[in-house]
TORKETOR-962914 format. One record per atom (N, C-alpha, C): x, y, z; residue in three letters. Coordinates in steps of 0.05 Angstrom, whole numbers, padded with zeros to 5 digits, always signed. Layout:
BEGIN
XYZALA/...
***
This chain:
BEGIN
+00620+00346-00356UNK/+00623+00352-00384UNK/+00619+00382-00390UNK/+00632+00392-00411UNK/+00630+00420-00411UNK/+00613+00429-00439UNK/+00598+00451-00436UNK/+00579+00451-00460UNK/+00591+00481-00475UNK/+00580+00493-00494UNK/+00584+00523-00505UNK/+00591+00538-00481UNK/+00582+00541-00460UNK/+00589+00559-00447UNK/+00620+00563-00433UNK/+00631+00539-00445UNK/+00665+00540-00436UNK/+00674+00555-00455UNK/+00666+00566-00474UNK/+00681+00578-00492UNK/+00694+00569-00508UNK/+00703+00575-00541UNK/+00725+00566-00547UNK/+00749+00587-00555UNK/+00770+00576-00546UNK/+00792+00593-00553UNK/+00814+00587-00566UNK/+00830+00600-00583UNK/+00854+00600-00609UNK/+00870+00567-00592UNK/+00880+00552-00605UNK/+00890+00529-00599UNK/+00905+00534-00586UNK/+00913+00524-00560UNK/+00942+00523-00543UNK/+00956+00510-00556UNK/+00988+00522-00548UNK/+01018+00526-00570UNK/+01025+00490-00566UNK/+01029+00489-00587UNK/+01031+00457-00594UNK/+01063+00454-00585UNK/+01067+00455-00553UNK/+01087+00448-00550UNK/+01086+00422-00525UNK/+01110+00413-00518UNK/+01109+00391-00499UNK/+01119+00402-00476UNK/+01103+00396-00445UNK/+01105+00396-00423UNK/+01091+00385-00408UNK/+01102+00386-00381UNK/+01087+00371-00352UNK/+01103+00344-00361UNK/+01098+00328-00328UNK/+01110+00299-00327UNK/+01092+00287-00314UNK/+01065+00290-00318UNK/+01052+00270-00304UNK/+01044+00250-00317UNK/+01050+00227-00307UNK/+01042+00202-00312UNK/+01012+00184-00312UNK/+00994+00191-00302UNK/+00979+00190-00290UNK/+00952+00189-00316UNK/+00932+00182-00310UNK/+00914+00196-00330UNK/+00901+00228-00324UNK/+00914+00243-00332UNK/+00909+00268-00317UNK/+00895+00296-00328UNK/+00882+00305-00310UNK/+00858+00329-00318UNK/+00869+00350-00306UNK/+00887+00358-00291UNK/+00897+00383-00282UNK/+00921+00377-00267UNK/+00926+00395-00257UNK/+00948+00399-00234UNK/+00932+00399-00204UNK/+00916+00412-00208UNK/+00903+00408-00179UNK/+00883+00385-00167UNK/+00891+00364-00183UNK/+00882+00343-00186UNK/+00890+00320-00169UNK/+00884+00300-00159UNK/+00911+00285-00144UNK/+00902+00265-00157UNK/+00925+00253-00157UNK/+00924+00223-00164UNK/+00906+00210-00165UNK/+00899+00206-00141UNK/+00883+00180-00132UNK/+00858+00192-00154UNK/+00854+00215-00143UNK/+00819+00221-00158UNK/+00825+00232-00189UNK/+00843+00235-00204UNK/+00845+00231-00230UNK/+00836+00203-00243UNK/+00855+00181-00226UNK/+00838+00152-00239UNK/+00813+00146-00234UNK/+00801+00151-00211UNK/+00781+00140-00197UNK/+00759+00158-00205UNK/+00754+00173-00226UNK/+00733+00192-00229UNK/+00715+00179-00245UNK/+00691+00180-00241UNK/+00666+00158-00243UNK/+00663+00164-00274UNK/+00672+00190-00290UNK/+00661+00193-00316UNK/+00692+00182-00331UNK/+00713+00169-00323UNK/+00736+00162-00339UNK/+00726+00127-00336UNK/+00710+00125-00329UNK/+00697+00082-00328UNK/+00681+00083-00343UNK/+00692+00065-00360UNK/+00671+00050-00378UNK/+00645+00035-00371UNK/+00627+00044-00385UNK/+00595+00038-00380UNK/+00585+00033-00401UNK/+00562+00008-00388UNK/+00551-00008-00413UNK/+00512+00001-00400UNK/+00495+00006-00415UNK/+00463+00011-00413UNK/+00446-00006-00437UNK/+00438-00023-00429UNK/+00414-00039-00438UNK/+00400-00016-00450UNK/+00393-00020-00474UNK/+00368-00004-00489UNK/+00341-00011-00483UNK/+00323+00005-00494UNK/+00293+00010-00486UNK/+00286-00021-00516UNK/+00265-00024-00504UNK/+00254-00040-00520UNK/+00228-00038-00528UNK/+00218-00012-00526UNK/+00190-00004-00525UNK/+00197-00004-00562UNK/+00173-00007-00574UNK/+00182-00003-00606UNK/+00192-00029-00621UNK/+00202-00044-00606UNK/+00224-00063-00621UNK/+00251-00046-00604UNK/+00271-00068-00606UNK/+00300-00062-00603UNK/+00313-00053-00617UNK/+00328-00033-00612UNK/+00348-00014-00628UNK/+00374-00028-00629UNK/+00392-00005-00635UNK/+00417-00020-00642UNK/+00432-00021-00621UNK/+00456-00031-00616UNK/+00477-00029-00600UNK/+00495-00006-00605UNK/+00507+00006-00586UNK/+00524+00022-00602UNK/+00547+00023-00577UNK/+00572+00011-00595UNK/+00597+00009-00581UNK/+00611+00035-00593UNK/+00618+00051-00567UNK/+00638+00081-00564UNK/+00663+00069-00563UNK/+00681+00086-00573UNK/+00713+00071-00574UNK/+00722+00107-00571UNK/+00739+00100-00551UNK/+00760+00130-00548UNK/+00788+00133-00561UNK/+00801+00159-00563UNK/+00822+00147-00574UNK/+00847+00154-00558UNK/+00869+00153-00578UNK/+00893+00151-00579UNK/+00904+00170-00545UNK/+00917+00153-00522UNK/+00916+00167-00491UNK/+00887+00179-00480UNK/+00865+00167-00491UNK/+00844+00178-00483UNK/+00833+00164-00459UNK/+00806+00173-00451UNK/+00783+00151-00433UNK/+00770+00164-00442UNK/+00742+00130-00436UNK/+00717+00141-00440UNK/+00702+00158-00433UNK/+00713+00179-00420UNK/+00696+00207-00414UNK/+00688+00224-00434UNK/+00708+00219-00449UNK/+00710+00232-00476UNK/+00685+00225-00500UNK/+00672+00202-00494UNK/+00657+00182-00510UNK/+00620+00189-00487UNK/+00633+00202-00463UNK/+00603+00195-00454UNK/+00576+00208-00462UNK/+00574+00247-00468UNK/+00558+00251-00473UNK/+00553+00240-00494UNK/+00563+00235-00515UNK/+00548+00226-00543UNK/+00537+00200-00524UNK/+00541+00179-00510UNK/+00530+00157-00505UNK/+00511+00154-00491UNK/+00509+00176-00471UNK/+00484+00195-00456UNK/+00460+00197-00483UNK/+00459+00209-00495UNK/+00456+00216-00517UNK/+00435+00193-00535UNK/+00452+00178-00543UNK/+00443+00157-00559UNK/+00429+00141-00539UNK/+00428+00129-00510UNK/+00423+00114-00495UNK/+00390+00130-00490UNK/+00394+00151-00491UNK/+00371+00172-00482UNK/+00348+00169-00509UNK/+00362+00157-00534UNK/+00344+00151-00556UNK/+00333+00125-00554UNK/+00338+00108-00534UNK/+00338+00071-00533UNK/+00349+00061-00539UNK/+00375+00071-00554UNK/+00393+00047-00561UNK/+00411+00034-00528UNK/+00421+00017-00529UNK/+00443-00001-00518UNK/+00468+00017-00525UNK/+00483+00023-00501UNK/+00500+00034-00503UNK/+00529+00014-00496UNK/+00554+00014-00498UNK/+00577+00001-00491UNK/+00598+00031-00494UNK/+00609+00040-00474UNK/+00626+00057-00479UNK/+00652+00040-00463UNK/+00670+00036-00473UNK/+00694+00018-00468UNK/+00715+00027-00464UNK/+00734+00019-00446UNK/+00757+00037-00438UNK/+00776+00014-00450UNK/+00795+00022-00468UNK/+00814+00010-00489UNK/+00842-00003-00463UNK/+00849-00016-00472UNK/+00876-00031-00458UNK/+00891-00014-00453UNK/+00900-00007-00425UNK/+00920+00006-00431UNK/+00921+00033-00413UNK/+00899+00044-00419UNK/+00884+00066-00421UNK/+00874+00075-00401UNK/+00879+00100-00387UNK/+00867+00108-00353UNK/+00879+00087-00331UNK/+00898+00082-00348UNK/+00917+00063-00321UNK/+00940+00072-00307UNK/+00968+00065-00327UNK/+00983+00078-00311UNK/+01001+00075-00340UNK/+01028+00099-00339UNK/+01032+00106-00364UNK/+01045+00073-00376UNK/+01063+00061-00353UNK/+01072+00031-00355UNK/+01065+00013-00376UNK/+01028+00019-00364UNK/+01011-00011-00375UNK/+01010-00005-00402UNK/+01002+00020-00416UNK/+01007+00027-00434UNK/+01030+00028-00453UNK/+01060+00033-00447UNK/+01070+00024-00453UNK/+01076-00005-00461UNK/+01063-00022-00448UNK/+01065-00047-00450UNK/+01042-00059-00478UNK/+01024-00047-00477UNK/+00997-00053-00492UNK/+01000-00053-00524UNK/+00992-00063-00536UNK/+00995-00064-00565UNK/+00957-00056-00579UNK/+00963-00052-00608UNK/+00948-00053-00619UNK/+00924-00067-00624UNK/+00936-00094-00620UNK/+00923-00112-00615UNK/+00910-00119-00586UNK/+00919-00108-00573UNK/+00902-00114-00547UNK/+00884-00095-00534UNK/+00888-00063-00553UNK/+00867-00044-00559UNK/+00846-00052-00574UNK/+00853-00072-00593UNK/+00832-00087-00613UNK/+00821-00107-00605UNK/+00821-00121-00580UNK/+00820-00144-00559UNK/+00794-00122-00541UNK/+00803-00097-00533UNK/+00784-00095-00515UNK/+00761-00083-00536UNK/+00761-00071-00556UNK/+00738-00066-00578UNK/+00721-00093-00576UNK/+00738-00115-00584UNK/+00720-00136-00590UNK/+00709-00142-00567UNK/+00720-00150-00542UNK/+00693-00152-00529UNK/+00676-00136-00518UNK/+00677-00118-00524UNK/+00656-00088-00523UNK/+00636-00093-00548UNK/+00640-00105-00564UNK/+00625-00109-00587UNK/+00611-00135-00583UNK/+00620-00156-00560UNK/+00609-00182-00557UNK/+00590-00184-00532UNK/+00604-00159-00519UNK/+00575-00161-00484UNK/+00551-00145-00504UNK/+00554-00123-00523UNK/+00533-00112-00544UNK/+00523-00136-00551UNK/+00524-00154-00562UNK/+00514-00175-00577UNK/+00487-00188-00560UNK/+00499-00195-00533UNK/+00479-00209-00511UNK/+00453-00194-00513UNK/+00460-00160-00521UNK/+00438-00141-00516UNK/+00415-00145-00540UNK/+00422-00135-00561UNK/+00418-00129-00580UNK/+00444-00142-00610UNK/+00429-00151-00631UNK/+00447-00168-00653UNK/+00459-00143-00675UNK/+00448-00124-00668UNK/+00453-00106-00695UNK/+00473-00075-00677UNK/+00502-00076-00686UNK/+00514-00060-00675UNK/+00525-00046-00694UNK/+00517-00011-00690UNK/+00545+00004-00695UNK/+00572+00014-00676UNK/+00587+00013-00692UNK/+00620+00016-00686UNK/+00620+00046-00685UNK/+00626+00057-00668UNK/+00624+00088-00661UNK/+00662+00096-00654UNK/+00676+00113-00662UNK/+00704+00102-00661UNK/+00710+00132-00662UNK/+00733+00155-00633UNK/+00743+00172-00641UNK/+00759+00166-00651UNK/+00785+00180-00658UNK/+00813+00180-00677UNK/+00822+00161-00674UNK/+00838+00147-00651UNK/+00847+00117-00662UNK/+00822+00093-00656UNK/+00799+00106-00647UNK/+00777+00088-00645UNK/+00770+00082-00662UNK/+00757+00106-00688UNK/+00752+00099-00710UNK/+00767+00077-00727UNK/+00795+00077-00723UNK/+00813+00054-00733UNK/+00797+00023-00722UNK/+00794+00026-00707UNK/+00783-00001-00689UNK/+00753-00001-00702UNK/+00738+00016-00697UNK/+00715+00012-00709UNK/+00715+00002-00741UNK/+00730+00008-00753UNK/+00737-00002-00777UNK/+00738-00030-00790UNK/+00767-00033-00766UNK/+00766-00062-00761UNK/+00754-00089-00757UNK/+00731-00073-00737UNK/+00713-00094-00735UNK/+00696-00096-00752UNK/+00691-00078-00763UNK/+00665-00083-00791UNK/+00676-00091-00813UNK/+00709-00106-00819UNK/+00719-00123-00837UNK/+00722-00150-00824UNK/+00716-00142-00795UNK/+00723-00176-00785UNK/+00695-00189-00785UNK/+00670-00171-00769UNK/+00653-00174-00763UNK/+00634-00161-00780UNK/+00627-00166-00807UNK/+00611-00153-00826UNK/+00576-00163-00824UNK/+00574-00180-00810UNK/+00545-00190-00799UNK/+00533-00171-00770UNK/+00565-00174-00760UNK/+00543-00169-00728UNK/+00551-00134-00740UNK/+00570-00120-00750UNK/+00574-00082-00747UNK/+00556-00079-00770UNK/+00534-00066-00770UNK/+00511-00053-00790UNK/+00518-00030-00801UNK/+00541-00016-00783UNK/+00550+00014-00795UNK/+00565+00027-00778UNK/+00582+00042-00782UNK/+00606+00052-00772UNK/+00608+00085-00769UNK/+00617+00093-00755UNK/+00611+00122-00747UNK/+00645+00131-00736UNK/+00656+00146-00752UNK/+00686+00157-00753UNK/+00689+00182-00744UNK/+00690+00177-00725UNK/+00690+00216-00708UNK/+00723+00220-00708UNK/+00740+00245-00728UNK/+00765+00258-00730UNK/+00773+00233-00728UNK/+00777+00218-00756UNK/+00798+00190-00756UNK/+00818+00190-00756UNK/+00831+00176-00743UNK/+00867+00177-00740UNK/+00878+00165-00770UNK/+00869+00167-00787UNK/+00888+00149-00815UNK/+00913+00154-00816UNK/+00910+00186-00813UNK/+00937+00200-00817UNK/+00934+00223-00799UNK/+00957+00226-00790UNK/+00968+00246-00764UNK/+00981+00271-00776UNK/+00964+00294-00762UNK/+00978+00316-00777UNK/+01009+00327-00771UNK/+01019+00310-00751UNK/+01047+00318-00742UNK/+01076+00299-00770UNK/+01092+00319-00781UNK/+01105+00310-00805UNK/+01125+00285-00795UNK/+01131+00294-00764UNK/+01155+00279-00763UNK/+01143+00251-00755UNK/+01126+00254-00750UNK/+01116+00217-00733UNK/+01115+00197-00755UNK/+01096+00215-00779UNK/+01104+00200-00806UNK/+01128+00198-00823UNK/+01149+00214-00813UNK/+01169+00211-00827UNK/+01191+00181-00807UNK/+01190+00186-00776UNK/+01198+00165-00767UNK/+01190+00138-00765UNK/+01155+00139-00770UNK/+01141+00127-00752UNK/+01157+00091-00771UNK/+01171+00090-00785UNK/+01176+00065-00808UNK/+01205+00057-00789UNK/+01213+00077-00773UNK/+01241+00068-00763UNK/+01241+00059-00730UNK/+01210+00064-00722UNK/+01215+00065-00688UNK/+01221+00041-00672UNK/+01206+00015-00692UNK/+01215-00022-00681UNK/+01253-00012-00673UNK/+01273-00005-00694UNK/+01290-00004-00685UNK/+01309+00016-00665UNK/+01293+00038-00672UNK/+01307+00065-00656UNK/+01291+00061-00630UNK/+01271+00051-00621UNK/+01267+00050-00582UNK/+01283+00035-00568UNK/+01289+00005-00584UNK/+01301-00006-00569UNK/+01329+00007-00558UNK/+01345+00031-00569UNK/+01371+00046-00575UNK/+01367+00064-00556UNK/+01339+00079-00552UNK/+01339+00097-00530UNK/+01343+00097-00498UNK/+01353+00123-00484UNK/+01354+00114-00456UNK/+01323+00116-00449UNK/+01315+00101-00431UNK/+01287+00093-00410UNK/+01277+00125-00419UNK/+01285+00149-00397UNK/+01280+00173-00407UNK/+01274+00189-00430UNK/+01287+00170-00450UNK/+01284+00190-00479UNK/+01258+00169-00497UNK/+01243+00150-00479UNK/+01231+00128-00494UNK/+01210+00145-00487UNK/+01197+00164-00480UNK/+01168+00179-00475UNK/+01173+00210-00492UNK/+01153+00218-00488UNK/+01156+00248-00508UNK/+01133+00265-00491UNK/+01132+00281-00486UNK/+01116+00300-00462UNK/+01097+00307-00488UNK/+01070+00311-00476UNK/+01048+00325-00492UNK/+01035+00342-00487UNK/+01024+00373-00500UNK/+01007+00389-00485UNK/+00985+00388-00484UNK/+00973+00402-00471UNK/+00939+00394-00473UNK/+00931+00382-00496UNK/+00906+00382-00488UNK/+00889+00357-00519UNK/+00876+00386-00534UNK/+00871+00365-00552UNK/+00867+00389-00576UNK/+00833+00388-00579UNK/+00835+00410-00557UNK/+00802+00419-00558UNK/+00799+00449-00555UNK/+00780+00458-00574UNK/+00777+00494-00569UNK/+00758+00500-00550UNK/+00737+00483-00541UNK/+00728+00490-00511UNK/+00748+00490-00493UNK/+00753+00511-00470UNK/+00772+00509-00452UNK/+00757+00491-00426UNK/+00734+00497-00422UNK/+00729+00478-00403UNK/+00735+00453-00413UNK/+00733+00448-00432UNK/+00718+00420-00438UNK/+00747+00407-00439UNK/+00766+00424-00451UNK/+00801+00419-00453UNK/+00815+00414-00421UNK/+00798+00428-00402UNK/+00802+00430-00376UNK/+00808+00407-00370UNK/+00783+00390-00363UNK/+00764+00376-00352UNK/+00771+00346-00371UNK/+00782+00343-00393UNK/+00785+00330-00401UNK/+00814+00305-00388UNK/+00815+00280-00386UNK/+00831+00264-00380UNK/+00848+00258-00394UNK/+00875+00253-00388UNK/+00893+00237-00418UNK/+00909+00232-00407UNK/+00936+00213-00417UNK/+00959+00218-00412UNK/+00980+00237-00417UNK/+00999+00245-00399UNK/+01007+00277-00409UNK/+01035+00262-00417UNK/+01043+00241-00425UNK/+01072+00224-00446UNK/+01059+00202-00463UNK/+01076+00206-00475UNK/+01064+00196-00503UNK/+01087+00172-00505UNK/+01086+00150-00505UNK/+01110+00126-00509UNK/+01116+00125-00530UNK/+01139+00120-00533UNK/+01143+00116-00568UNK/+01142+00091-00582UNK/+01140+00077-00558UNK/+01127+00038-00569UNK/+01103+00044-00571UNK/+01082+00065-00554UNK/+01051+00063-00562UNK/+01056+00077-00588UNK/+01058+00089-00592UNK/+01066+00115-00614UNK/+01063+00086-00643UNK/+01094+00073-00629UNK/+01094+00055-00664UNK/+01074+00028-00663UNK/+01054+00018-00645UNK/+01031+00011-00643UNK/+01007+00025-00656UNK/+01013+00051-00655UNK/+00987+00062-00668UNK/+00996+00064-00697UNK/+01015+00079-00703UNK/+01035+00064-00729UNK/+01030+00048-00750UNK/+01032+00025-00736UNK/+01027+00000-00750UNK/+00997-00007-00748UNK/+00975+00003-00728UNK/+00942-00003-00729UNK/+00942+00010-00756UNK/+00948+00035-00757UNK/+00939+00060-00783UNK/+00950+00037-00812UNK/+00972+00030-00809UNK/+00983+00014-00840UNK/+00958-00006-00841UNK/+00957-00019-00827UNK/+00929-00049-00823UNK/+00913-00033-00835UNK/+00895-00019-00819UNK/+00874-00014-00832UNK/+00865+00008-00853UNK/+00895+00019-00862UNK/+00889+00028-00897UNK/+00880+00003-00915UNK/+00905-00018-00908UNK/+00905-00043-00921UNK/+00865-00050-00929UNK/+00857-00038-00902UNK/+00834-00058-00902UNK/+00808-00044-00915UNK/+00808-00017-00922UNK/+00783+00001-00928UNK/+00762-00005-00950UNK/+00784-00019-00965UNK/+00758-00028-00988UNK/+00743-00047-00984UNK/+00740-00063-00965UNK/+00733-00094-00955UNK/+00709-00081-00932UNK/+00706-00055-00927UNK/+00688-00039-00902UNK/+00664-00035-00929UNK/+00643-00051-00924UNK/+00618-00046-00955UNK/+00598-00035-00932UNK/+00597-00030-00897UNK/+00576-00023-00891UNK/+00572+00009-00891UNK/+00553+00024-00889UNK/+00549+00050-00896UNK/+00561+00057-00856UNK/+00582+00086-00874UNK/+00589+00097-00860UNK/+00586+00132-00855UNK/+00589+00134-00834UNK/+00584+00164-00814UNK/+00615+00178-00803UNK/+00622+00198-00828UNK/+00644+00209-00815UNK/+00644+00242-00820UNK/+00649+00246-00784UNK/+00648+00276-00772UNK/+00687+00280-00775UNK/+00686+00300-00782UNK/+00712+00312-00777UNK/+00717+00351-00781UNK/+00733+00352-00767UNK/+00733+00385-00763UNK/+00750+00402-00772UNK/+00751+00418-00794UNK/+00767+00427-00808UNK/+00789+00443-00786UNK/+00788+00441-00767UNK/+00806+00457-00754UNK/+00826+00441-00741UNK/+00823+00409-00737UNK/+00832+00388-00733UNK/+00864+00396-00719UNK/+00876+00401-00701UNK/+00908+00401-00708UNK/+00914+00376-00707UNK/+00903+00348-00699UNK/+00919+00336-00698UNK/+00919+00305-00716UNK/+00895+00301-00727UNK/+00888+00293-00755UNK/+00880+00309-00777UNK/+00889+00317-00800UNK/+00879+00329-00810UNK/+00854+00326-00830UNK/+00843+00342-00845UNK/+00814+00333-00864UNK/+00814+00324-00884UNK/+00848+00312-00889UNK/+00847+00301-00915UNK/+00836+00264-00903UNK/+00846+00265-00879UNK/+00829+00236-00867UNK/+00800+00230-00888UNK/+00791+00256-00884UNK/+00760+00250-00898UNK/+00758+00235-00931UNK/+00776+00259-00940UNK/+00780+00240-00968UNK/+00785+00217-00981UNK/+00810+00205-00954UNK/+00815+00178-00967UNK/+00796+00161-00953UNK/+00780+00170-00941UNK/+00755+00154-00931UNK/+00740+00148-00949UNK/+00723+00174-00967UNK/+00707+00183-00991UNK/+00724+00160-01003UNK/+00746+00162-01020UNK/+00754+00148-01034UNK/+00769+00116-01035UNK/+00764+00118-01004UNK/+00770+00076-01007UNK/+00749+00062-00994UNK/+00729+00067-00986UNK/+00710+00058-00968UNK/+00693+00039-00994UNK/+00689+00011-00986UNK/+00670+00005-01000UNK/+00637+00005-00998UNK/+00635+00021-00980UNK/+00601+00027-00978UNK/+00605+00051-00985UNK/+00571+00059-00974UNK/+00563+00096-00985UNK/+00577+00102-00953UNK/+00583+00128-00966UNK/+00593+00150-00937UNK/+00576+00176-00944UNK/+00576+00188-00912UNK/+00561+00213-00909UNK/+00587+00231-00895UNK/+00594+00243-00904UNK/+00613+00264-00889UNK/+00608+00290-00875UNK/+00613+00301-00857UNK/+00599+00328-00845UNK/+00630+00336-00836UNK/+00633+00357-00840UNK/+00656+00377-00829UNK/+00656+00399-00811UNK/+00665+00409-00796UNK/+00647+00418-00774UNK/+00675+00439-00771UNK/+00657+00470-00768UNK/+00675+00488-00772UNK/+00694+00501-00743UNK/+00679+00493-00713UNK/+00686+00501-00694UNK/+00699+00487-00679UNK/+00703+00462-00679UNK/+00713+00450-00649UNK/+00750+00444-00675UNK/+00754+00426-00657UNK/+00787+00413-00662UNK/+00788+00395-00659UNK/+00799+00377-00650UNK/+00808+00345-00654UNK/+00777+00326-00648UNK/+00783+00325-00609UNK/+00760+00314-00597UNK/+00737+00324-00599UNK/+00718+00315-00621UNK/+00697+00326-00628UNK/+00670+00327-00604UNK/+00676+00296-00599UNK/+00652+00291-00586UNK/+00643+00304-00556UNK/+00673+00316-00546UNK/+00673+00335-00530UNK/+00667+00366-00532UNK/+00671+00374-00556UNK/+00683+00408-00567UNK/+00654+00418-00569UNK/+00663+00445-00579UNK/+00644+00455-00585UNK/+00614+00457-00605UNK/+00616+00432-00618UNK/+00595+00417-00639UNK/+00588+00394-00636UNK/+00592+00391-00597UNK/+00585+00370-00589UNK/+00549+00359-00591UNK/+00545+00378-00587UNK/+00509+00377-00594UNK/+00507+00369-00633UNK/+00512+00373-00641UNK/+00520+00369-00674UNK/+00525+00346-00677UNK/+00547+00335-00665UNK/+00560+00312-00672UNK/+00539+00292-00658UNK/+00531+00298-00627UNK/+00509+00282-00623UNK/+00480+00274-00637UNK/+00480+00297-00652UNK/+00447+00293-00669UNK/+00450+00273-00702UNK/+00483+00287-00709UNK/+00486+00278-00733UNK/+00485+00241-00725UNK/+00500+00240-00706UNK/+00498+00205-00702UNK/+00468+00200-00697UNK/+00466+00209-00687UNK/+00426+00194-00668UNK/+00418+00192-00701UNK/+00412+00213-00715UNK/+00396+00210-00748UNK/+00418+00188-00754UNK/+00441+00178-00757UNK/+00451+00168-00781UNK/+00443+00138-00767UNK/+00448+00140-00737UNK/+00431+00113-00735UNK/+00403+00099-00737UNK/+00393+00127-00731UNK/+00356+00122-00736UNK/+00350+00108-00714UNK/+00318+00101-00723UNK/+00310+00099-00693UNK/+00306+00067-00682UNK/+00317+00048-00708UNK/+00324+00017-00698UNK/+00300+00004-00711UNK/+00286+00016-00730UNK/+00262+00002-00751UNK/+00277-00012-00771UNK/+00295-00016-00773UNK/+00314-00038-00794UNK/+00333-00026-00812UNK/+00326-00001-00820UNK/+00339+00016-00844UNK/+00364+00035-00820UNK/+00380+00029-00824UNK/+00401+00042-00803UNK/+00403+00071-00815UNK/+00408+00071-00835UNK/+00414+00117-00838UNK/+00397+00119-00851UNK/+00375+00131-00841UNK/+00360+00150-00851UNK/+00372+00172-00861UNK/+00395+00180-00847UNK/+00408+00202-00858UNK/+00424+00203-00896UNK/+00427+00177-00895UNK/+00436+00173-00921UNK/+00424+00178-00951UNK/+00399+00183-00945UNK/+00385+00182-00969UNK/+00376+00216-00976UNK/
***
């Protein structure tokens, strides 16, 4: 993981290249040890019980991500006593194929039972969710409003700052099936992080499907549908420098959420917060908003 000392630097040019398939961290990378890298697996840690039991806390990564992306904050929180679940989404650190193949729902399939081996641990879980995680984290605290106590939205995907995805994204059920094999993926550049190590070092897929694309699509329509029906108190980080969600995410949060929200905006990093440069920030702001598992979940709220 990479800390301040990677630096951050002006965003790399938001253009598309490379063809690797793969979940991939560099070029000088091979295959085999791109998948197989011990911090892209999902990991689950039993909490301390000294005190009473804390909460659970299920990490959700997002949109072409892995859970590497999710670990220091889970380091983090696990290091406070909570129960950690950091979950690698369907699809995801596999191969570009499976993903292609994967739906929304079966991203929302692996949330839930990341939220159900939490349960065995500890009864009282927060939903911890990057950009299309936070979508999922959402989700479950309208399905599951007993067992999710509170929700934590790190750079939410509601809305995508790119014009054209929202201008197509209503037409793609019929325009993929129309495309050749080749023209059904879209090349992506690096992830949108202003640490360069941390942008380095980071995993993803470097094509973007345009069936996953209109999967995420249609998660984002669902769960606008669903925001007023979310009454538990929520935790959302987002970074004004964002390129690839932007900070109006925050607002229509503020304004459809049916619980209290706490918002923090964070002037240095870019998309992947929990990685960037306010990674220490974003880790403390969560540890306070969860508190320390005495029953009152945000201390931070008051």
């Amino acid at each position: 993981m990479a800390d301040r000392d990677g630096g951050a630097e002006p965003h790399p040019a938001r253009t598309f290249g490379g063809d690797d398939q793969s979940c991939s961290r560099g070029a000088e990378t091979d295959h085999e040890d791109r998948l197989t890298r011990s911090d892209t697996l999902a990991f689950f840690r039993k909490g301390s019980t000294r005190g009473g039991a804390n909460h659970g806390c299920l990490l959700m990564h997002g949109f072409t991500g892995t859970p590497q992306e999710m670990r220091f904050l889970g380091e983090h929180l696990y290091s406070g006593g909570h129960a950690v679940n950091v979950v690698r989404l369907a699809g995801h650190c596999t191969s570009i194929d499976e993903f292609e193949r994967s739906t929304w729902l079966d991203w929302y399939g692996s949330a839930r039972a990341g939220m159900e081996e939490l349960r065995q641990d500890t009864p009282r879980v927060v939903a911890i969710g990057q950009s299309m995680g936070a979508l999922l984290a959402l989700k479950l605290a309208v399905d599951y409003p007993h067992a999710i106590v509170g929700v934590v939205l790190l750079a939410p995907a509601l809305v995508l700052a790119n014009p054209w995805v929202r201008r197509i994204g209503p037409a793609l059920p019929w325009l993929v099936p129309l495309l050749r094999q080749r023209t059904k993926r879209i090349q992506r550049g690096e992830r949108d992080v202003a640490d360069r190590q941390a942008r380095t070092q980071s995993p993803g897929y470097r094509q973007v499907p345009l069936q996953a694309l209109h999967q995420l699509v249609m998660l984002q329509k669902h769960v606008r549908r669903l925001l007023p029906q979310v009454q538990q108190p929520a935790l959302v980080i987002h970074s004004r420098q964002d390129h690839t969600c932007p900070p109006s995410n925050v607002s229509i949060l503020e304004r459809s959420l049916g619980g209290p929200v706490r918002s923090v905006l964070l002037e240095n990093s870019f998309h992947v917060i929990s990685i960037d440069v306010d990674k220490e920030q974003v880790a403390a702001e969560v540890a306070a908003f969860i508190g320390s598992g005495s029953g009152s979940i945000m201390p931070a709220m008051s």
